[in-house]
N, C-alpha and C positions, 0 to 999 in steps of 0.2 A: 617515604615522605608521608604518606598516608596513612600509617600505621602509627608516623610519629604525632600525628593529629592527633587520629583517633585516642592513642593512649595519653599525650597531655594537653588538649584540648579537652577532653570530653571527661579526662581519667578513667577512660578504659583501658585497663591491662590486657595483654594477648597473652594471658600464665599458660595455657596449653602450647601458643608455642616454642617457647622456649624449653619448656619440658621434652616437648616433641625433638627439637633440635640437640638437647642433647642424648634423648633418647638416641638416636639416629647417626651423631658424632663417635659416642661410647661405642653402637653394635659395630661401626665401620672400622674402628679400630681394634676390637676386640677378635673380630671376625678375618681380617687385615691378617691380622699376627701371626697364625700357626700357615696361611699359605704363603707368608713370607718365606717364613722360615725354613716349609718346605722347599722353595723353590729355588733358598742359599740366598733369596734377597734384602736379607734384613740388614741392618746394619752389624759391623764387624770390625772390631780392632784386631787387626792380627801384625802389626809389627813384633811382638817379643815372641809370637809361635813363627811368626819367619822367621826371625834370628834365629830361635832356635833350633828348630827343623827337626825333622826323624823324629825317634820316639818320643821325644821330650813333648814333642808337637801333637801326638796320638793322646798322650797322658792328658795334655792339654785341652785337647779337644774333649776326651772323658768328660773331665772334671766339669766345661761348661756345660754339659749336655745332663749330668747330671746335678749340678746348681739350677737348670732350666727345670727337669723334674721336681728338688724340693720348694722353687718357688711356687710349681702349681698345685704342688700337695697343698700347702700352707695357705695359698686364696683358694682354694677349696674347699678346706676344711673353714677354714672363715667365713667363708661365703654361706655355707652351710650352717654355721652356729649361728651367723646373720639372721641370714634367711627362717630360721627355726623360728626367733623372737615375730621379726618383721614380716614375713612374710604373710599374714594376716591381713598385713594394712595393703592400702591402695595409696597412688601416687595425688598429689594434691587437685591436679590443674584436670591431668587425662583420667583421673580414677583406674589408671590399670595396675594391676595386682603387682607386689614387690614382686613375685616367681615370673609374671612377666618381665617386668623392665629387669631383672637380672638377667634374665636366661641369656640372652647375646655372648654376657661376659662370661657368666659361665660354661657356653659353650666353646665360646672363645679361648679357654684356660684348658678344657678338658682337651681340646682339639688340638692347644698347643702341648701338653704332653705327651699327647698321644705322636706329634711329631719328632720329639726330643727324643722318645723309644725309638723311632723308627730311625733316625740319627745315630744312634747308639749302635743300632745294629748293622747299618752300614759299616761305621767304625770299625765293627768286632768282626768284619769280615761277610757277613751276611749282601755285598752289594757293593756299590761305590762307597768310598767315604766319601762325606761332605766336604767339601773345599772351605774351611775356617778364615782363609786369608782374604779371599776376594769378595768373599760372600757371595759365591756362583758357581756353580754344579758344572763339572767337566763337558 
């Protein structure tokens, strides 16, 4: 209520908060994602790997585990050619550096590949497999 004053009452803006909040939104999701995924709690459709089960179900799980790797190739290298331009600049409201307000999600995308490998290698024998159905570790 008071902020809704302040901002059309007075036409003061609160621009650093809203920055701030999605600053804060983006890392927790970003950050969120690869200990998801570690932990089998992400979300999971595996009705057509239950049908199918056995190998079929192994190839299937490859496959996602490596579509998860080339999508973090590609916001990587994006982020990167982004970041190259932008990264220079500062944010409007908070002034903090694009290499800041990325960093979350970039760590958030390295971290989640870094968990896709480690999925991968459970798969190939290295450990448990990951449970694709439930989305939950044995």
């Amino acid at each position: 209520m008071r902020l809704a004053v302040i901002r059309n009452g007075f036409d003061i803006g609160l621009a650093w908060a809203d920055e701030l909040a999605r600053f804060a939104s983006l890392s927790l999701v970003y950050l969120a994602m690869p200990r998801l995924a570690l932990r089998g709690q992400h979300i999971a459709i595996g009705m057509l790997p239950e049908l199918l089960g056995g190998r079929i179900q192994t190839v299937m799980a490859i496959g996602v585990e490596l579509g998860v790797l080339a999508f973090c190739t590609l916001t990587l290298y994006g982020t990167h050619a982004y970041l190259m331009r932008a990264g220079k600049f500062s944010t409007q409201a908070m002034s903090l550096s694009n290499w800041v307000f990325y960093a979350p999600a970039t760590l958030g995308i390295t971290l989640f590949a870094l968990v896709a490998v480690l999925r991968l290698l459970k798969i190939a024998g290295f450990g448990q497999s990951p449970d694709h159905q439930t989305g939950s570790h044995p």
